[in-house]
C-alpha positions as CSV (number, residue, x, y, z in Angstrom):
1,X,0.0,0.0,0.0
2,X,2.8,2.6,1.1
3,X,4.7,1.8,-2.2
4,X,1.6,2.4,-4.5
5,X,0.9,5.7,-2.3
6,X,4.2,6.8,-2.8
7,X,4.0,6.4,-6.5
8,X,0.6,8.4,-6.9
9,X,2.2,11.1,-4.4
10,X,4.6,11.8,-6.8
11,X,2.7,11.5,-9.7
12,X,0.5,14.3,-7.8
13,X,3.5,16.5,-7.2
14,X,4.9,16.6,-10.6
15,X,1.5,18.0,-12.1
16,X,1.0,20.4,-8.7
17,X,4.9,21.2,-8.6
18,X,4.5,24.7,-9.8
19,X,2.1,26.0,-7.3
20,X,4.9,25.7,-5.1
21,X,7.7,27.3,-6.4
22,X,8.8,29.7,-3.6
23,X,5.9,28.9,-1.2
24,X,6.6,27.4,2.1
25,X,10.3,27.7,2.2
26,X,12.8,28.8,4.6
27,X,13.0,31.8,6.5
28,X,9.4,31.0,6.6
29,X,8.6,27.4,8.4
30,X,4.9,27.3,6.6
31,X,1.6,29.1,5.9
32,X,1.4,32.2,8.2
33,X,3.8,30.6,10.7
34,X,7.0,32.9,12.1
35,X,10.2,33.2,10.3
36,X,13.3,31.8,11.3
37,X,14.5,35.3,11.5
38,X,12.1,35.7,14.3
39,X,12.6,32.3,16.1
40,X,16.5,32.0,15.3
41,X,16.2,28.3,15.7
42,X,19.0,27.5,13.4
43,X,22.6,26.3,15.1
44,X,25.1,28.5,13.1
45,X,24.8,27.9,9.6
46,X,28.0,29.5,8.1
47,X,30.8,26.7,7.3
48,X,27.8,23.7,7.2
49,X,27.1,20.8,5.6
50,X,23.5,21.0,4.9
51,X,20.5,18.6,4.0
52,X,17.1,19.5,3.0
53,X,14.7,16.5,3.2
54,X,12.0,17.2,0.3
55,X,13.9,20.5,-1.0
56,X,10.4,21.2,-3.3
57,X,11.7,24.5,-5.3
58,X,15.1,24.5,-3.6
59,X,14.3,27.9,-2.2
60,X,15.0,26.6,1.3
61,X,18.4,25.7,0.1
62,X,19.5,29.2,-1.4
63,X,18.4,30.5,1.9
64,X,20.7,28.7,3.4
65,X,23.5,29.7,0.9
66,X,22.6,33.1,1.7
67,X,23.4,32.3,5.6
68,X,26.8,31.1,4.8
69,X,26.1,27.3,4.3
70,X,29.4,25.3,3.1
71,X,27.5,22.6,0.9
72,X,23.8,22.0,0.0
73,X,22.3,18.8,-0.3
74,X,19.0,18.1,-1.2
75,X,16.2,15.0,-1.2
76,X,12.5,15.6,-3.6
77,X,10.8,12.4,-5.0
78,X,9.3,14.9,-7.7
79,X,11.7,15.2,-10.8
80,X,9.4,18.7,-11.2
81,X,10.1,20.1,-8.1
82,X,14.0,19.1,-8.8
83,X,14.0,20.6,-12.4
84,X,12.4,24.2,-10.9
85,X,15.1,23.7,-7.8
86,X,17.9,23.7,-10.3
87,X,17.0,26.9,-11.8
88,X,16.4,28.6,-8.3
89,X,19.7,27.6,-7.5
90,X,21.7,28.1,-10.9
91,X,25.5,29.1,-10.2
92,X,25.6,27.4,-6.9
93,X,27.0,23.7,-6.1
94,X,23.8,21.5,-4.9
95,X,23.2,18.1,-4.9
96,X,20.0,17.3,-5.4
97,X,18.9,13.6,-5.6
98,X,15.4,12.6,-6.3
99,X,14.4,10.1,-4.3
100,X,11.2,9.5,-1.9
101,X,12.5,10.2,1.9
102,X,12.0,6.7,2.7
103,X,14.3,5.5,0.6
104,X,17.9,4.6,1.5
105,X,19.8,6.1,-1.9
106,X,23.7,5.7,0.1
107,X,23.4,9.0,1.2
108,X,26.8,9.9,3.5
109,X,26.3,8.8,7.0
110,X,27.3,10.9,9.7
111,X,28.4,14.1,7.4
112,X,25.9,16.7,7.7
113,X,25.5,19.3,10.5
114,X,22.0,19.8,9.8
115,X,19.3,18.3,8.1
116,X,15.9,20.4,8.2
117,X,12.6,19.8,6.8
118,X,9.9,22.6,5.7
119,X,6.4,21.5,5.5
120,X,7.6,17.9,3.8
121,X,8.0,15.5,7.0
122,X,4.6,14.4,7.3
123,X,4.4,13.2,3.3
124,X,6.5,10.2,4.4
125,X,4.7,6.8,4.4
126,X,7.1,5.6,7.1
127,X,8.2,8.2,9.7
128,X,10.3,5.9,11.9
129,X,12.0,4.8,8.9
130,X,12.4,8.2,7.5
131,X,13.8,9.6,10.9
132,X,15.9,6.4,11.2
133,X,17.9,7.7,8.0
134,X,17.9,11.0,8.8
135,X,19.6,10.0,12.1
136,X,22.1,8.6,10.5
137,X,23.0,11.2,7.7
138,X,23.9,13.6,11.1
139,X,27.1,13.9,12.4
140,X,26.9,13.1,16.0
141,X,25.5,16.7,17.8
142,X,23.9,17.4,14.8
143,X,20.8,18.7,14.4
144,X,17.7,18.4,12.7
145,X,14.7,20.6,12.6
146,X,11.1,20.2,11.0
147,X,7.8,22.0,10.5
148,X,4.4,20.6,9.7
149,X,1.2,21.2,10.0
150,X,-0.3,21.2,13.5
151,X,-1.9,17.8,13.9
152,X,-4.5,19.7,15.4
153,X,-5.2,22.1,12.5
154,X,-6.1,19.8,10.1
155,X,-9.2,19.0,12.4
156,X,-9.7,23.2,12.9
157,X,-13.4,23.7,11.1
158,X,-14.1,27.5,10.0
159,X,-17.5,27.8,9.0
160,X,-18.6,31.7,8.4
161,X,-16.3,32.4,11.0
162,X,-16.9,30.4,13.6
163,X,-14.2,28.0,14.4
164,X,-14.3,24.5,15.8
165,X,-12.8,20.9,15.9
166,X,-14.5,18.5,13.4
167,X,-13.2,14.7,13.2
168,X,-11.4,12.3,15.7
169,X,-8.1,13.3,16.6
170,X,-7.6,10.2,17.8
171,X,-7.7,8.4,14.8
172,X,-4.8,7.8,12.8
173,X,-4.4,7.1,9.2
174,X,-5.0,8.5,5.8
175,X,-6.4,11.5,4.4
176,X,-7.1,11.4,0.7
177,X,-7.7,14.2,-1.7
178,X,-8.5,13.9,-5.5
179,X,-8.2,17.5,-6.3
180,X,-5.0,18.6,-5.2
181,X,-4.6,22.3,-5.6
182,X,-7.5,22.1,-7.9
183,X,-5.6,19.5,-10.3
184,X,-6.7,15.8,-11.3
185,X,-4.1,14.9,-8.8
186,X,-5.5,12.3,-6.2
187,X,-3.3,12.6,-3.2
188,X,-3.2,10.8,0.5
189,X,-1.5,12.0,3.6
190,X,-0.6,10.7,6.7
191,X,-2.9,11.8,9.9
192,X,-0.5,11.3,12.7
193,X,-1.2,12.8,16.4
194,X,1.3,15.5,17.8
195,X,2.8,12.5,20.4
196,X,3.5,10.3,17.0
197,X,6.2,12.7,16.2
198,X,7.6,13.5,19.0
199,X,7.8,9.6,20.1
200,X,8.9,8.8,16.5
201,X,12.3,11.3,17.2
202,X,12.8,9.8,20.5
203,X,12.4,5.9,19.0
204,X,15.5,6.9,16.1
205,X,17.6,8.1,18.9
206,X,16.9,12.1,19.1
207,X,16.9,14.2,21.9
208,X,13.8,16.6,21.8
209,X,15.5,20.1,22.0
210,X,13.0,22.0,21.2
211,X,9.4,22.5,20.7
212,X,7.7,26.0,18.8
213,X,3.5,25.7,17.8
214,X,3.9,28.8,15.8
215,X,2.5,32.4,16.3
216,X,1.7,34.5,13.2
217,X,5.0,36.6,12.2
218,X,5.5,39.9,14.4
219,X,3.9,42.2,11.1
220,X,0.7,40.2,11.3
221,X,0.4,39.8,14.8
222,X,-1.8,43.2,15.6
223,X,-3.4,43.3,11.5
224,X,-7.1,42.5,12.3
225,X,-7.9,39.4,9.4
226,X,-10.9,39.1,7.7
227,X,-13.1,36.4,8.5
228,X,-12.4,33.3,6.1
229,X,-13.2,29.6,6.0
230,X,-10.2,28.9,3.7
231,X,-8.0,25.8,4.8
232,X,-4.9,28.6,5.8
233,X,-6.1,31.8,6.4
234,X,-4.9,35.1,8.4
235,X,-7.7,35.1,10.6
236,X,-7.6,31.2,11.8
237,X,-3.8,31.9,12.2
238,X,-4.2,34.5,14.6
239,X,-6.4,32.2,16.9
240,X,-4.7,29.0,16.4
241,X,-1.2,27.7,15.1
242,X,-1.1,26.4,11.5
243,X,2.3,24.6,11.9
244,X,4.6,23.0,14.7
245,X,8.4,23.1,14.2
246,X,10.5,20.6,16.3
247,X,14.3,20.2,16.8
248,X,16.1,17.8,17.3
249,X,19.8,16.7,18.7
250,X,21.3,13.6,17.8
């Protein structure tokens, strides 16, 4: 089942890959969420080794270029998302390998001072397997940091303004959508609880470091929103986080 949803995935994100060019990329940890400028949970990056698990547009990566980082690695199992990553980061060295994160493709094992993650962590169809590699891509006291959706957000119902919780959150599994970003591309996505990550880092050998369920950046923080029932919007922002970002010490 995993293997067959992994194939449709990336099917999916080849057709959708172009609504994401530049969206949800680093300083940014996701839709609404604070900046890394804000939180400054980085380590240094100047002089790293670098790994971007699910690079997407490879925006992330030049970010990271910009702060000084000494090599850029990247991991997308889209060969769209890698083609518009290549032109985003034209004239720099990257190497960029399209893979699914679940797969073991020889990566180097305990080379890279940080591996991070934006908005791409919960696609994998095996997080203890995913985190397992990771873990072992870090040099020892590395560091690798992730941001996802809140588990609780995807249950946060807005209807004409009024917000609520609609579903079980205590039923993991699959979410499946056949309309990705308004596209004939059939998608499904893990449903894990907040405590399935967190346990997930501490089962591959992590030490939790830190824990951030994001505010809306510092501009937004006083703009009064309009009311709206979209999925991510301003005004459900403001009164509930979108994203959690967790980091992690091996």
């Amino acid at each position: 089942m995993r293997t067959e949803i992994v194939k449709q995935n990336k099917k999916s994100w080849n057709t959708v890959a172009d609504h994401f060019n530049g969206v949800d990329a680093l300083p940014s940890f996701g839709p609404f969420s604070q900046t890394n400028d804000e939180l400054n949970i980085f380590d240094l990056i100047a002089g790293k080794k670098v790994l971007d698990i699910g690079c997407g547009s490879g925006h992330s990566l030049a970010y990271m270029k910009e702060q000084g980082a000494a090599e850029l690695w990247g991991v997308d199992f889209s060969e769209r998302q890698l083609d518009i990553a290549k032109e985003t980061l034209k004239g720099l060295k990257a190497h960029l390998h399209c893979a699914a994160m679940e797969e073991d493709i020889d990566l180097p094992n305990h080379y890279f001072d940080i591996i991070y993650s934006i908005y791409a962590i919960g696609w994998s169809t095996d997080l203890v397997k995913t985190l397992n590699l990771i873990y072992s891509y870090l040099k020892p006291a590395g560091c690798f940091i992730f941001s996802w959706d809140h588990p609780l957000y995807t249950h946060l119902h807005s209807e004409d303004g009024i917000l609520s919780l609609k579903g079980s959150y205590q039923d993991e599994g699959w979410t499946r959508y056949e309309n990705f970003k308004g596209e004939d591309a059939p998608i499904s996505i893990p449903k894990r609880k907040f405590s399935t990550y967190l346990n997930s880092l501490i089962q591959a050998g992590f030490s939790i470091e830190e824990v951030v369920e994001t505010d809306v950046p510092h501009h937004l923080k006083n703009v009064k929103a309009e009311v709206s029932d979209r999925y991510y919007s301003l005004y459900k922002a403001q009164s509930f986080p979108t994203s959690i970002i967790i980091k992690a010490r091996k």
